[in-house]
N, C-alpha and C positions, 0 to 999 in steps of 0.2 A: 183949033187943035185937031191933030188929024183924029180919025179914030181907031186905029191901029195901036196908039198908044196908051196904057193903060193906066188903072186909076185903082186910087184904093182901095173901091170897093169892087174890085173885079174880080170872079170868081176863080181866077187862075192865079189869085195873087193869095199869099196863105207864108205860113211860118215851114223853116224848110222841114222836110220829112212828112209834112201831113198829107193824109191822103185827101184823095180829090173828093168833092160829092159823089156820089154814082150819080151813074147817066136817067134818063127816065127811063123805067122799066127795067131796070138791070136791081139785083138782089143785093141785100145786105151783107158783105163776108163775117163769117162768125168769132164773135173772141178769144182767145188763148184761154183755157181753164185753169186756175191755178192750182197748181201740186200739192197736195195736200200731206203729202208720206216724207216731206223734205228733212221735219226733225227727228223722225223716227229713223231715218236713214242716217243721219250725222255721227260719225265713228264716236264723238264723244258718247251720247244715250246708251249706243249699242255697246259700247268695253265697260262704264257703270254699272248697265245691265247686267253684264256679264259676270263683271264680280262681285255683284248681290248675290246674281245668281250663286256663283259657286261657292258661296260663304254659306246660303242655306241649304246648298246642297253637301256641303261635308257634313252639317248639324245636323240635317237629316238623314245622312248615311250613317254615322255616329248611333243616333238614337236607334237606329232602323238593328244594326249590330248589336248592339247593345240590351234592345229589348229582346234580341232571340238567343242570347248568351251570357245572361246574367236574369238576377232578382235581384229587387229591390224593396223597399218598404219606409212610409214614414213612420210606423209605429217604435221607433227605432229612439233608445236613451243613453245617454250614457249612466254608469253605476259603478258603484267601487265601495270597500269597507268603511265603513261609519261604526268609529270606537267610542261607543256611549264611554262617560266618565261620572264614577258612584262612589260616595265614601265608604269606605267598608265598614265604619263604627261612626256612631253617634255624637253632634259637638257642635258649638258653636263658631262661623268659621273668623278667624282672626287677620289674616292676610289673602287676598288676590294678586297672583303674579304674574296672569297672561289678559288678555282684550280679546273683542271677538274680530275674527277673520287674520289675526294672529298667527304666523308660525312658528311653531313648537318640534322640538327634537326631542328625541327618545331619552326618557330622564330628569327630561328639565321640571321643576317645581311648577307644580299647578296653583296650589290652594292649600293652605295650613289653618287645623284646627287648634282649638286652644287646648293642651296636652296638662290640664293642670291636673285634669280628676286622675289621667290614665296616671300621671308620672306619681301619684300618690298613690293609686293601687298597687303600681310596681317596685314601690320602695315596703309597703305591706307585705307582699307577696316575696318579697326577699326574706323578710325579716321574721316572715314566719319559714322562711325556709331554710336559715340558719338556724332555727330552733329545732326543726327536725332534723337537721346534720348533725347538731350536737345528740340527740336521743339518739341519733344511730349509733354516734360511735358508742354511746356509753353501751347501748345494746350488743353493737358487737365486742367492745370489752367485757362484758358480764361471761356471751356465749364463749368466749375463747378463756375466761378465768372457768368456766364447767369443764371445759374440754379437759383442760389441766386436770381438776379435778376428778374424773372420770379415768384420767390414765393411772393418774394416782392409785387410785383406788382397783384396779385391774393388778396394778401391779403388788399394790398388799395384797389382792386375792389371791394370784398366782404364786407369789412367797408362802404364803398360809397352807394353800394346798400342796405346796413342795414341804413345809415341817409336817404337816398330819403324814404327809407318803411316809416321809422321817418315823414319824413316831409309831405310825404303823408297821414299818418294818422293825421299828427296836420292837415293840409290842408281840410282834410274830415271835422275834430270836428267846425274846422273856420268857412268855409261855411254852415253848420247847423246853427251852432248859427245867423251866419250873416243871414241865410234863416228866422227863427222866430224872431229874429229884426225886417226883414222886416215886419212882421208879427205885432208883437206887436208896433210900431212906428204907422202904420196903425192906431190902436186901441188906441192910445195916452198912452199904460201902461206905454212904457219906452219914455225917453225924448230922444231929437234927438241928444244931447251928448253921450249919449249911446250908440245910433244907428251907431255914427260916430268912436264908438270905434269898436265894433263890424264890421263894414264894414274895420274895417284898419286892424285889425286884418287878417283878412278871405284874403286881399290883400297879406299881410307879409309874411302868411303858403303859400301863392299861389307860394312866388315869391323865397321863399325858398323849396319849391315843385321844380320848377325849376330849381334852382339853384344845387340841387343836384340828381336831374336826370342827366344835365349836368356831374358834376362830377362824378358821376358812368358812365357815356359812356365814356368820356375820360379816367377811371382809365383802364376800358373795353378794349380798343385799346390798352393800355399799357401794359396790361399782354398778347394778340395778339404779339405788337411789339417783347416785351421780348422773347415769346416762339418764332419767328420766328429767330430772333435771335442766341438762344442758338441753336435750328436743325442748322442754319450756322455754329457753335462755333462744335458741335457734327461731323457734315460734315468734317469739317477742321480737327478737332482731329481725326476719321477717319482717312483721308487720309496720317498726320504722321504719325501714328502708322501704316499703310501700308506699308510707307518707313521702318520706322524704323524696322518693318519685313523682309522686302528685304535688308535693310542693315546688320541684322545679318546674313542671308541666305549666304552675299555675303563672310560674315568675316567666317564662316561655310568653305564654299568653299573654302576659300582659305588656312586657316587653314589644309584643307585636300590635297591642293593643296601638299602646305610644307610637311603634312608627306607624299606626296609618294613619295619624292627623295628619299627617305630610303626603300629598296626594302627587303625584308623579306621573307624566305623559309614558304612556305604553308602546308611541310609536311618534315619527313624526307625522307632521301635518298642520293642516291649519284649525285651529279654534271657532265650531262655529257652533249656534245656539246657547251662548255662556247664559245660563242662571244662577249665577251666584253671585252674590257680592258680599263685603264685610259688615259680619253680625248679626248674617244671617245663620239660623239653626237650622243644623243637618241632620237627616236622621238616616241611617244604616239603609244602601240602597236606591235613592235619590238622584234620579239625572240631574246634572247639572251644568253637564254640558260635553258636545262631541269633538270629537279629533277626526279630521277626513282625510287621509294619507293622498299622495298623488298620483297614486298605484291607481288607474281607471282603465275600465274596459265599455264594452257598447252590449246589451241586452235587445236585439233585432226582435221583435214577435212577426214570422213570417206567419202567411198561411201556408195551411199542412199544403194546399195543392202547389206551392212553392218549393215543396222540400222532394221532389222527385229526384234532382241531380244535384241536391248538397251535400255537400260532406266535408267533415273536418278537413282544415289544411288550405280550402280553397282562396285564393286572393279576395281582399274587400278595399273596395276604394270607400273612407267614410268620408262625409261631410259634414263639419259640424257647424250650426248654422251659428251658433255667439261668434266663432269667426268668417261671416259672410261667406258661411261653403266652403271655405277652405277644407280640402279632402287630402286626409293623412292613407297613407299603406295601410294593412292591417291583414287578420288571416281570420278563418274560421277556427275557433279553439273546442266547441263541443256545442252539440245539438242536447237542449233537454228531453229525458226521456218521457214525455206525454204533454199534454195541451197545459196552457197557464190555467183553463178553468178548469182542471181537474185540482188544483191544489190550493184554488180560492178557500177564502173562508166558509162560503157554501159552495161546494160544486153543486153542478147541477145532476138534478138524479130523472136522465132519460124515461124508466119505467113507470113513470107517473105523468099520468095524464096524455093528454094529446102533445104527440113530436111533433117537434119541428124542425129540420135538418138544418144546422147553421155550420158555417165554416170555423174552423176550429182554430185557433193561433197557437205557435208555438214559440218559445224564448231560443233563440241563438245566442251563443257568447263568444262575441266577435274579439280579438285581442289586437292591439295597438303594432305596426314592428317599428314603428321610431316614433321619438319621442316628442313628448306633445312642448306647444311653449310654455315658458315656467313665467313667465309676464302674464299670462292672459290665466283665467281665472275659468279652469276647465274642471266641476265637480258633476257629481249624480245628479242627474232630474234632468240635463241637458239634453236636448231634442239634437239626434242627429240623422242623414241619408245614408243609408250602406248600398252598396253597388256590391254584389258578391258574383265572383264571376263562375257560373258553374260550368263554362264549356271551355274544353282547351282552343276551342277558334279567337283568333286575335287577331284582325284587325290593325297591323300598326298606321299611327295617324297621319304618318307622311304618305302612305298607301292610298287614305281615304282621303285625304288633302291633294293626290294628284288627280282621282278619280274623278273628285268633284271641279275640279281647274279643267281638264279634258271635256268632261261633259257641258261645263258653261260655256269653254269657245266653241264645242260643237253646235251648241244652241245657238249661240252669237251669231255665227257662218249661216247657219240655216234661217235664222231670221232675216239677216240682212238679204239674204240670196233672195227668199220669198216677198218682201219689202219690196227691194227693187223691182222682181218682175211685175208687179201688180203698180205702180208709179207710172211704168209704160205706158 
């Protein structure tokens, strides 16, 4: 075989594309390095990136506005009127007609006592107070038979004193004449049958002169007697119609007694803490259970260094957390006037002892402007976030939702730009 032709294992024979051995003394060529920046370069990582990015960038532009234009706090509850429910009089209780967590409207029947003792008081207290209706009227029939008789008796006075005037004036003309009788008997004009008439005369007006002076001082006393009389009759009648006063007062009372076994919601709402059931004995006073209306508001304790730019009126985003944050409208309705520990059971008294400066809380009364849902079970004690917004800067969110999209592709652009060049 010649040798020009080649064989298997010849070093020029080889798989196509391979490179040859190097020659003796000629250098190794060096390997391609591999690219290391290839997936950080791939448009997909870098547009994810990007909308990470701008998703934490509006949350943090958000927050970022938020915290320098508004106060917030978790000390934050919701509160509303809790209407204790007390019987007003003493009893046994015979019926319950609500459950708890119950809702009740204004009126409806609560709870009834057993009305036996009251409804026997009030059939008492009638029946004596029919007895003193009857002593009045007889009272005032008595004072009104004096009156009569008192006029009665004025007017025999005044008849009496009109005969004695009578008889004092025939009395006057009598003794005249009887005086010039005297006279002329003297002087033999008249005979002394005359004279004897004239003097019996002048006797008779005399003795009827008397006679009904008499009788006008006695009629006199008798309209005295009468009027002192009727003031007794008046006095007495008085004093029933007194009674008779305090015995409706008493039928009043007790009538009121009766309705208050029957105990009645003062407002709607729902029934919560019910302590009563049937048979149990009540006594005047006694909780026994509250009514919580749906009327609620939010009670904020900011700190005082919070309260530089609040003021009534101002917007509040609240959150309340029984509904996983969900945040209603709502407004600033009034700032209380001094810290909550001033109004504790014990404040605290600064001038005693070693101070210590502490930050001071104060109650806001944050108000609702639409209404909460009537499914979900929104009373006092609930924990809520108020967002109160004290600056008129605002931020709208499609503002900071473009700001933060702009600034993630600018980042995008710039990474990739920077990426690349360094891959070179």
């Amino acid at each position: 075989m010649s040798e020009s032709s080649s064989t298997p294992n010849s070093p020029s024979s080889g798989p196509p594309g391979a490179q040859p051995p190097p020659a003796p003394g000629q250098s190794q060529p060096a390997a391609p390095k591999p690219n290391g920046n290839g997936a950080l370069q791939s448009p997909a990582f870098i547009w994810v990136s990007a909308i990470v990015l701008a998703v934490l960038l509006y949350w943090g532009l958000n927050y970022l506005i938020s915290a320098y234009t508004s106060e917030t706090t978790d000390d934050a509850f919701i509160t509303g009127h809790i209407v204790s429910i007390a019987p007003r009089v003493s009893g046994q209780v015979s019926a319950v007609h609500v459950l708890d967590n119950e809702f009740v409207t204004n009126g409806e029947l609560l709870v009834e006592l057993d009305p036996s003792d009251y409804a026997a008081t009030l059939g008492q207290k009638q029946a004596a107070a029919s007895s003193s209706d009857s002593n009045a009227k007889a009272a005032l029939a008595g004072y009104n038979l004096m009156k009569v008789k008192v006029t009665t008796a004025e007017a025999d006075a005044r008849k009496s004193k009109a005969d004695a005037d009578a008889a004092k004036a025939t009395y006057t003309k009598a003794k005249a004449d009887f005086e010039r009788a005297k006279e002329l008997v003297k002087e033999n004009t008249i005979s002394s049958e005359e004279y004897d008439q004239f003097k019996a005369a002048a006797d008779e007006a005399e003795a009827d002169l008397n006679s009904s002076n008499d009788k006008a001082a006695a009629d006199a006393s008798k309209v005295n007697e009468a009027t002192a009389q009727m003031e007794a009759a008046r006095a007495e009648a008085d004093a029933v119609l007194s009674q008779l006063d305090e015995s409706k007062t008493e039928v009043d009372t007790a009538q009121l007694n009766l309705s208050y076994t029957k105990i009645y919601a003062p407002a709607d709402g729902l029934v919560t803490r019910k302590q009563v059931e049937a048979g149990d004995y009540l006594e005047t006073g006694q909780t026994i259970l509250s009514i919580v209306p749906r009327d609620v508001w939010v009670v904020a304790n900011f700190k005082e260094s919070q309260l530089k730019n609040m003021k009534p009126g101002q917007p509040v985003r609240v959150g309340i957390d029984a509904l996983g944050g969900r945040e209603f409208a709502a407004h600033v309705d009034s700032i209380q006037m001094g810290s909550g520990a001033v109004f504790s059971l014990l404040p605290p008294e600064n001038a005693v002892g070693n101070y210590v400066k502490v930050v001071q809380r104060v109650p806001v009364k944050i108000v609702f402007n639409e209404p909460l849902p009537e499914d979900k079970t929104i009373g006092p004690g609930l924990s809520v976030d108020p967002r109160v917004q004290t600056s008129s800067f605002q931020a709208p969110k499609a503002v900071t939702a473009i700001v933060a999209i702009v600034l993630a592709a600018v980042a995008a652009l710039v990474f990739k730009a920077v990426s690349g060049r360094d891959g070179k």
